[in-house]
Each structure stands twice: as structure tokens, then as C-alpha cells.
C-alpha positions as CSV (number, residue, x, y, z in Angstrom):
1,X,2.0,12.9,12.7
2,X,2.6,14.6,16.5
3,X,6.3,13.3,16.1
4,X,6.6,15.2,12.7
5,X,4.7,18.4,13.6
6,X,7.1,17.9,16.6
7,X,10.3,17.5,14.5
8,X,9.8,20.4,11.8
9,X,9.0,22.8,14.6
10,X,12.0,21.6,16.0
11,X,14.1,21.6,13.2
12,X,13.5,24.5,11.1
13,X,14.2,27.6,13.6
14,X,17.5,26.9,14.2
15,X,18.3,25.3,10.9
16,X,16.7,28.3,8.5
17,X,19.5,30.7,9.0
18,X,22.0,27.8,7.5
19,X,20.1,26.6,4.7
20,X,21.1,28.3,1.1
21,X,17.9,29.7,-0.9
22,X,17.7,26.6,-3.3
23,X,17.0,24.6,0.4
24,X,14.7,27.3,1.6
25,X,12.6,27.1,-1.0
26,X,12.6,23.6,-1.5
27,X,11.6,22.9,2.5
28,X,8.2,24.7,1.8
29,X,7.4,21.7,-1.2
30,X,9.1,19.3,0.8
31,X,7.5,19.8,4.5
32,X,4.3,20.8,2.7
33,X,3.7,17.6,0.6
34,X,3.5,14.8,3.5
35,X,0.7,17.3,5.6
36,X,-1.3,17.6,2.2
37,X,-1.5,13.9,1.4
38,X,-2.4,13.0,4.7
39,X,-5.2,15.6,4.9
40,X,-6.5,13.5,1.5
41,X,-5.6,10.2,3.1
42,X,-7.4,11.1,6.1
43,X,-10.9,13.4,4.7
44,X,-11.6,11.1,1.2
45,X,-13.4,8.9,0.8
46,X,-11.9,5.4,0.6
47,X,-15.0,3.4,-1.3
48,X,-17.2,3.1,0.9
49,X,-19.9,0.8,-0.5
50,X,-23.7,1.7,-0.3
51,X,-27.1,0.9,-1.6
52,X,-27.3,3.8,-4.2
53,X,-23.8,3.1,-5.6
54,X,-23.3,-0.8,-5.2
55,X,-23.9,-1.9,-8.7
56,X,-21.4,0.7,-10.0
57,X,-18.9,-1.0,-6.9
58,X,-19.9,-4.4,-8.2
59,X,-19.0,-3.8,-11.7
60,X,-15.2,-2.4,-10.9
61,X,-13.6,-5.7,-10.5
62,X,-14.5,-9.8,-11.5
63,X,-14.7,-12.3,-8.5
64,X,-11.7,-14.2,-9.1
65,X,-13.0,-17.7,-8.4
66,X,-9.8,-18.2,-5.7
67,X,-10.2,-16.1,-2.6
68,X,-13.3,-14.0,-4.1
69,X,-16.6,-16.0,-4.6
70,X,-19.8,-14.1,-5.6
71,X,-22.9,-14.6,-3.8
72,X,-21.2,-13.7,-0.7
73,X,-23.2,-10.7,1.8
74,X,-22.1,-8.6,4.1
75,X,-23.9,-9.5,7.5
76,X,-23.5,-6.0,8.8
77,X,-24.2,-3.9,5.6
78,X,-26.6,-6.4,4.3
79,X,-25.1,-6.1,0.8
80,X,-23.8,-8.3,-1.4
81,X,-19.8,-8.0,-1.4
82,X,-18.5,-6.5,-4.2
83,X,-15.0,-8.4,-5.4
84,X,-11.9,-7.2,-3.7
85,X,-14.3,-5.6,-0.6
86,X,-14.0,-6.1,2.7
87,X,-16.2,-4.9,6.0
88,X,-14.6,-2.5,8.4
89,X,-15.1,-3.1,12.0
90,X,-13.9,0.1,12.6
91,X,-15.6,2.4,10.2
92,X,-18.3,0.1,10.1
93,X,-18.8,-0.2,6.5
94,X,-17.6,-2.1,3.9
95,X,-14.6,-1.0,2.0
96,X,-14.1,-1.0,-1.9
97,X,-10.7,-2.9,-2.8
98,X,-10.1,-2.6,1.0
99,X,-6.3,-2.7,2.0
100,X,-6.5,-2.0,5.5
101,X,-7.9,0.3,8.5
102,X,-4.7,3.0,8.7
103,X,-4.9,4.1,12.8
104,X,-2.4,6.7,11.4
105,X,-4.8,8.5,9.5
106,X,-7.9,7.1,11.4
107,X,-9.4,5.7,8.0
108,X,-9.8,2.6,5.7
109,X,-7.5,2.9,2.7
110,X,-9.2,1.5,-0.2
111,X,-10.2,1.8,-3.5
112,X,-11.1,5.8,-3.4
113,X,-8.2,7.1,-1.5
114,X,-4.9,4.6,-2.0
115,X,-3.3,7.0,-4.1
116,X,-3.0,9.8,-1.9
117,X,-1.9,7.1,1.2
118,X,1.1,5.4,-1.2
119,X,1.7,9.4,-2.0
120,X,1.5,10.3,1.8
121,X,4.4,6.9,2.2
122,X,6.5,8.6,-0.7
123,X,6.6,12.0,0.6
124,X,7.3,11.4,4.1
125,X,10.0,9.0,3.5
126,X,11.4,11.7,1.1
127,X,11.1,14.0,3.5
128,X,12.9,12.3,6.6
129,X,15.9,11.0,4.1
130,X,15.9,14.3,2.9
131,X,15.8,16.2,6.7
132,X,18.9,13.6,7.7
133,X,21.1,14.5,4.6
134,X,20.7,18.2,4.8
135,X,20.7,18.0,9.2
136,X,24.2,16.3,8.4
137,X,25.3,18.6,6.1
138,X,24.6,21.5,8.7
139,X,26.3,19.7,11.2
140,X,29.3,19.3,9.1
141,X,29.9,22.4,8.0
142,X,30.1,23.1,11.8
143,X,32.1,20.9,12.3
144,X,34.7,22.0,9.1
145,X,34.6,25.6,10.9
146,X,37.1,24.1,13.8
147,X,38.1,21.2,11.2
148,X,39.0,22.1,8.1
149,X,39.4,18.9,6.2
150,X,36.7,16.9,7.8
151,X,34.4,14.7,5.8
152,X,31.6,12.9,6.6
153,X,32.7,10.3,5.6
154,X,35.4,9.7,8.5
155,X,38.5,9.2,6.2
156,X,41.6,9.3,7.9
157,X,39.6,9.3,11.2
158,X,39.6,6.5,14.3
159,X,35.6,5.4,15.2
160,X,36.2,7.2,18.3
161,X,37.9,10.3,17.0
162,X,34.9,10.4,14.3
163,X,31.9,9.8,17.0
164,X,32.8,12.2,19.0
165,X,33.2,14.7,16.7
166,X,29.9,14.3,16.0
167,X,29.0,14.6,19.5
168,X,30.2,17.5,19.8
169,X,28.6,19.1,16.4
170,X,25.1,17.6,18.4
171,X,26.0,19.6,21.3
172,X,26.7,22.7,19.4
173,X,23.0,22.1,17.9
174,X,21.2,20.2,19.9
175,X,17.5,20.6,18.2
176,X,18.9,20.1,14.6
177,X,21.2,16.6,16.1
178,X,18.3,15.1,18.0
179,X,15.9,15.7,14.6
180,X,18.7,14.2,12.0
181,X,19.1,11.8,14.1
182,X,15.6,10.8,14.7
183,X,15.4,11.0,11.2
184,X,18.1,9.2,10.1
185,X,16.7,5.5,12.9
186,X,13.5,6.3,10.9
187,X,13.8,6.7,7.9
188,X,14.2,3.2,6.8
189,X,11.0,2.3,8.8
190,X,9.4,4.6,6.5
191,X,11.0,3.2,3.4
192,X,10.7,-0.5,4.5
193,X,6.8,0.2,4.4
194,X,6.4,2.3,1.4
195,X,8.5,-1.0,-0.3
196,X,6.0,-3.3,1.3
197,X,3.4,-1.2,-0.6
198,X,5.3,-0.8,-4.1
199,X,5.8,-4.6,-4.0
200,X,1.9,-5.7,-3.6
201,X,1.0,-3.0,-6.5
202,X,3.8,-5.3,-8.4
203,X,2.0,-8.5,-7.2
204,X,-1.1,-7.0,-8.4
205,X,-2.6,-7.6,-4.9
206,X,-4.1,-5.7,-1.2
207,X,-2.5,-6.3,1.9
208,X,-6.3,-7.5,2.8
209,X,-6.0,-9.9,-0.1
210,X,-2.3,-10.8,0.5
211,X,-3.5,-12.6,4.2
212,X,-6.2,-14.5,1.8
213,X,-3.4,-16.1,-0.5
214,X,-1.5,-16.6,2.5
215,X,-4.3,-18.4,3.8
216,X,-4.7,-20.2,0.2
217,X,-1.0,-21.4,0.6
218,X,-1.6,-22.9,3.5
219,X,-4.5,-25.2,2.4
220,X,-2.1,-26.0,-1.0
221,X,0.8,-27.0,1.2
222,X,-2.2,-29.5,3.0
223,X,-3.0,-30.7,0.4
224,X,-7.1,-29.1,0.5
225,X,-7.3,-27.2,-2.7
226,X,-8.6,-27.9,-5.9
227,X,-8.6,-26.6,-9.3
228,X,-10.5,-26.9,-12.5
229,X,-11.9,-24.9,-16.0
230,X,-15.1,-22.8,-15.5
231,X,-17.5,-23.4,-18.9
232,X,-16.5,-20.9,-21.6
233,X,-20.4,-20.2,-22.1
234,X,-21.2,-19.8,-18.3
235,X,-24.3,-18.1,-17.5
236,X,-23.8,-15.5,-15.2
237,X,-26.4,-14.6,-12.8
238,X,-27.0,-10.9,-11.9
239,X,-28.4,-11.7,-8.9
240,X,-24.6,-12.5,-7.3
241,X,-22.3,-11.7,-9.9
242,X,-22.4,-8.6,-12.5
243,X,-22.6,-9.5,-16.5
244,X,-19.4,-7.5,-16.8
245,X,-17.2,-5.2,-15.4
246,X,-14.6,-2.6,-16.4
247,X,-11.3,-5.2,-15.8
248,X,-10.1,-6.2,-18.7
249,X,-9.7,-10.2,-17.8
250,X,-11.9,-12.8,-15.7
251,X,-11.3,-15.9,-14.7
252,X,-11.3,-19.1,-16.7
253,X,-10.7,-21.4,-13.8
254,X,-12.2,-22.1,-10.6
255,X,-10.2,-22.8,-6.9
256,X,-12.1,-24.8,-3.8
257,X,-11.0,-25.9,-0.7
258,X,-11.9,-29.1,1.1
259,X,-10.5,-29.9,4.6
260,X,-10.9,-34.0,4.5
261,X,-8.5,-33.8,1.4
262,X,-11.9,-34.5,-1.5
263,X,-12.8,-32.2,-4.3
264,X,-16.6,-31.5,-3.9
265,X,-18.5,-32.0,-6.6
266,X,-21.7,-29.4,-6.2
267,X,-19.7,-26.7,-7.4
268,X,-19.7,-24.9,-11.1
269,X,-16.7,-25.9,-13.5
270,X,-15.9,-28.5,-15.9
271,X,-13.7,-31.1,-16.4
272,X,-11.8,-33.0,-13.2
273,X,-10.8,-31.0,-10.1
274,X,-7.2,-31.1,-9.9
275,X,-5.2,-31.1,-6.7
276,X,-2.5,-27.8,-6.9
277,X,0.3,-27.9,-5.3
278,X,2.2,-24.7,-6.0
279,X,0.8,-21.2,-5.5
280,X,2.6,-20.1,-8.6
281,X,0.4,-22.4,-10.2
282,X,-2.9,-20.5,-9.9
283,X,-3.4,-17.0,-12.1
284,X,-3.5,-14.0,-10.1
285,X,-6.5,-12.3,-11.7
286,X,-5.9,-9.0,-10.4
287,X,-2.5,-8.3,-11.7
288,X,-2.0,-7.0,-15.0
289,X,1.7,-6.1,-14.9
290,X,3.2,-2.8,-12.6
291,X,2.3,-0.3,-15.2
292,X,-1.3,-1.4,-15.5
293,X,-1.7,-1.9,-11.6
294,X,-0.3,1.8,-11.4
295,X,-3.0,3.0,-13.1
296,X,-5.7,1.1,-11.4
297,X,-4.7,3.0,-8.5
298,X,-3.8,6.4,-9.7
299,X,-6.7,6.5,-12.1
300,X,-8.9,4.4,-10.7
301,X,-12.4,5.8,-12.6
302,X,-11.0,6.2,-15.9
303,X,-8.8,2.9,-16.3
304,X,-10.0,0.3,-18.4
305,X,-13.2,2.5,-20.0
306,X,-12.2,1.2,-23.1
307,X,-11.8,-2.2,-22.4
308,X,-13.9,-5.5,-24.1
309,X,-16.3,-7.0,-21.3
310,X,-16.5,-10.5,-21.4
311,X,-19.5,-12.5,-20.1
């Protein structure tokens, strides 16, 4: 956030006199945005998990049976973890549908605050794809004043003849150059993790939870993990596990791991444990489609209010 502070001061001074009104006025949105979210990233709370509101955290989402278990406590917090939780070292606390500890923001980013940290991705990469096109524009209008039919797009143009043109537009303006270009080598940093993001809301998973199935593969590839049908009329016990919660599915089937290659046989289910040997093969609980994923994250108290509770 230094380096962008850095940049706009750097950038704007010198580049406000060129900019048309339509930009002008777009630049206060447009720088404004990324500094908003991150204040929200950064100041919100991102579900932490306490003693007065841990059976509302419990009832958000079903253990999945796969990489979530119930009956599982936190040995720092001394609560039982809710599904999709995970303890902080950092913060020290655990973490509603923890995703990870962002250093950028110096907080978790969970379950209360995701939204505004995928907005705070969106905006900044809009911003710095947005800072390199209008930074080249500016520099080739300069350029245009000494060239008339230049193009940014080199046409007609040798690699060297084109480069250092360039050049010389970045010595003309040497603040707006060194910004566009910084923009322009990051840029794609930016959008490559904002990407990573937008494909585990597609997968209908955290980037906590997307280690676990890694971790899951692992054992299938070895040949360690087991799979059969929990009882349709399973008692649940409140003590571990809540009678319902507001997702609209839960899991039918139950996953265990053995490492000498045996089911075991002290575990819930019916029927034989069967050996998987694909990931693909096992349900991802948590993933209703994009749409609905999108609006577990964007309207995370109000999703599924209306939904049947099974169990």
C-alpha cells in the first residue's frame, strides 16, 4: 500500500494537467476505491469465533465428513471448531471460513470480511491496468507532438526505432514513465491473484481448505482413503455437531484416512468402506455452483434464510 500511496502521489501531479474531464473525474472513483476496501479489509471483522456467538458460528456451515470432522477443539481457544474454521497464530483466534492471514492488510480474511478483500483485488488491479493505459496514452500523445503518425502500436516501426521512442517520451516525463511502467510489470501480479481468488469461489472452496484437499489427494494417490454412506436417520449429537444449519445441503457420505492402507472400522457410516481413487470422485460439499458461492460471500448473513434444514 506504501508503493501505491507512493505511485499516485507520483503520478497524478504531473499527469492532471493532461487528463480530459471525463479522466479527472473518473481518477477520484478509481484511486479512491482500492484505499476504501482496504480500510474495510483491514478494520472488519473477519469472524472471529467466541463464546457468546459460537453456536450462531457453528450453525453457518455442515462439517463435510472429508476434511471437516465435528468433535474437533481448538486447543488455544478452547472451543469447539466450527466447520470451515481455522485458528490464527497470528491474531490468535480462530477464524470463521478462514482463508488466510493477509500481511497486506495485517488481518485474517474470513468469513466477515472476504468481500471487501476480493473487492480490494478487483479495484486495485483495475486501477493499475487502468493507470498503465491512460500513462501510455499521455506518453503518446507526447510522443505524436514530434511524431505525427505514431501509434502505439509500433506499425511501420523497427523494435529499436519504437523502444527508443519510448525512451525518450520516459525522459520527457519521468514520474508518469517510471509509474506506467511499474504499473504495467504489475499489473498482472495483481490479476494473477485476484484469478486465483475468482477460481476457488468457482471451486466452491478457501485457500485454507484448498491445502486440505491437497493434502486429501495425496492420501488418494497412496492409496489411504476410504469412502462410504452415512445412515440417512443419523442422530446428530449437539454436543459436537449442530442439528442444522443455514447451508442448504450436508453430506451423505463419509471420507477416512488410514496410513497402513485398512479402512477402520470404529467410525459412523454404513455399508463397506470403499477405497477412492480419484478426487473428482468425492462431492465437494461446499460448492453450490458460482452464482450461489457469490452470494455466500457477498451476502453472507442473509443467504440461505430460506433454506430446508436437514437433520
Amino acid at each position: 500500500m506504501i508503493l501505491l500511496g507512493a505511485s499516485e502521489v507520483m503520478f497524478l501531479p504531473p499527469a492532471w494537467p493532461l487528463l480530459s474531464t471525463v479522466r479527472r473525474c473518473s481518477a477520484f472513483i478509481v484511486v479512491g476505491l482500492p484505499w476504501l476496501f482496504l480500510y474495510a479489509s483491514a478494520a472488519s471483522d473477519p469472524g472471529y469465533i467466541t463464546r457468546s456467538n459460537h453456536s450462531q458460528q457453528m450453525s453457518l456451515y455442515p462439517y463435510n465428513f472429508a476434511i471437516f470432522y465435528p468433535g474437533q477443539s481448538c486447543r488455544t481457544c478452547l472451543l469447539l471448531k466450527p466447520a470451515r474454521s481455522k485458528h490464527c497464530s497470528i491474531c490468535k483466534r480462530c477464524i470463521s471460513k478462514h482463508d488466510h492471514h493477509c500481511i497486506f492488510i495485517n488481518n485474517c480474511v474470513g468469513y466477515g470480511n472476504y468481500h471487501f478483500f476480493l473487492s480490494l483485488l478487483a479495484s486495485t488491479a483495475f486501477l493499475s491496468t487502468y493507470a498503465t493505459y491512460v500513462g501510455l496514452s499521455i506518453l503518446s500523445d507526447l510522443v505524436r507532438i514530434e511524431i505525427p503518425n505514431w501509434s502505439l502500436r509500433g506499425k511501420g516501426y523497427a523494435w529499436s526505432q519504437y523502444f527508443n521512442t519510448l525512451a525518450w517520451a520516459l525522459n520527457q516525463q519521468m514520474r508518469i514513465g517510471a509509474v506506467t511502467l511499474l504499473c504495467l510489470l504489475t499489473s498482472p501480479l495483481i490479476l494473477g491473484l485476484l484469478s486465483y481468488h475468482l477460481y476457488l469461489i468457482w471451486a466452491g472452496m478457501t485457500t485454507n481448505e484448498s491445502m486440505k484437499w491437497s493434502d486429501l489427494q495425496a492420501d488418494i494417490s497412496d492409496g489411504y482413503a476410504f469412502i462410504r454412506a452415512l445412515p440417512k436417520d443419523r442422530q446428530k449429537d449437539d454436543r459436537y455437531e449442530p442439528l442444522w444449519t443455514q447451508w442448504p445441503k450436508e453430506s451423505d457420505y463419509i471420507l477416512t484416512r488410514s496410513h497402513d492402507g485398512l479402512p477402520r472400522h470404529n467410525i459412523i457410516g454404513t455399508g463397506e468402506w470403499e477405497p477412492v481413487w480419484k478426487l473428482d470422485n468425492i462431492e465437494n460439499l461446499y460448492d453450490l455452483g458460482l452464482a450461489q458461492n457469490l452470494k455466500d460471500i457477498f451476502r453472507p448473513a442473509n443467504s440461505f434464510k430460506n433454506s430446508e434444514h436437514t437433520g
